[in-house]
C-alpha positions in Angstrom: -17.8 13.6 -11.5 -17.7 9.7 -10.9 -18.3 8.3 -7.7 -16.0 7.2 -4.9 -14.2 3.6 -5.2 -12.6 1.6 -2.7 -8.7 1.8 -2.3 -6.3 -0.5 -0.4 -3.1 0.7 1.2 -0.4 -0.8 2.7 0.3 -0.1 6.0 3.7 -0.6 7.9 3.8 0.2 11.7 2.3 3.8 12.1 3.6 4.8 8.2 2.3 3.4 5.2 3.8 1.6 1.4 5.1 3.7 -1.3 7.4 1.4 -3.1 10.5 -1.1 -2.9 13.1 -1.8 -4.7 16.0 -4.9 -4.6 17.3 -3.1 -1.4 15.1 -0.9 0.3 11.8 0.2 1.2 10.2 3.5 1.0 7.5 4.3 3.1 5.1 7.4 4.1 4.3 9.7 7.2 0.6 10.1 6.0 -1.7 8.8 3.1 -0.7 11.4 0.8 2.5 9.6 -0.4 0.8 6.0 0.0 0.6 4.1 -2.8 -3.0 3.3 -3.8 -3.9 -0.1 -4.7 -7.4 -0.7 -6.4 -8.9 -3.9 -5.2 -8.7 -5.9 -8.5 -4.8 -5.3 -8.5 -4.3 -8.3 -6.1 -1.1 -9.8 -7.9 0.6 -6.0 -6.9 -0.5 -6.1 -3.5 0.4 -9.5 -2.9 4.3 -8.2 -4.2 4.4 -5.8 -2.3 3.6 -8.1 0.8 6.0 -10.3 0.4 8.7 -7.4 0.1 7.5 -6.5 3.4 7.6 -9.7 4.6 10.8 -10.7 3.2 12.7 -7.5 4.8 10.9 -8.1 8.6 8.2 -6.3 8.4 4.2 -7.2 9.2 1.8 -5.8 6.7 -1.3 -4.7 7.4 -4.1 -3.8 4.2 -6.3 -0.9 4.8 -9.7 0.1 2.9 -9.9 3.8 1.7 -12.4 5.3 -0.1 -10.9 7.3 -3.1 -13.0 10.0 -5.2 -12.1 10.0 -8.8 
């Protein structure tokens, strides 16, 4: 078993990022349906934050601990 890594999600308000598309963007009640971002995947993260920016939203990057 390999150890745990660091994660970064997304998250929006009480919910958290799943995805986003032209028009809309999905979010999640709980971690389970977050999307997970590993920390070296800053071009993706920083997409993501400006969807959420773009559409009125404020962003906020969490640190998670993810076993693999």
């Amino acid at each position: 078993m390999k150890e745990a890594e660091q994660a970064i999600v997304i998250r929006v308000g009480d919910r958290f990022y799943h995805n986003h598309n032209s028009k809309r963007i999905s979010t999640a009640w709980s971690l389970a349906g977050a999307k997970l971002f590993l920390e070296s995947a800053e071009d993706l993260i920083s997409k993501a934050e400006e969807a959420l920016i773009k559409k009125g939203y404020k962003p906020v990057r969490v640190m998670v601990g993810v076993k693999l």
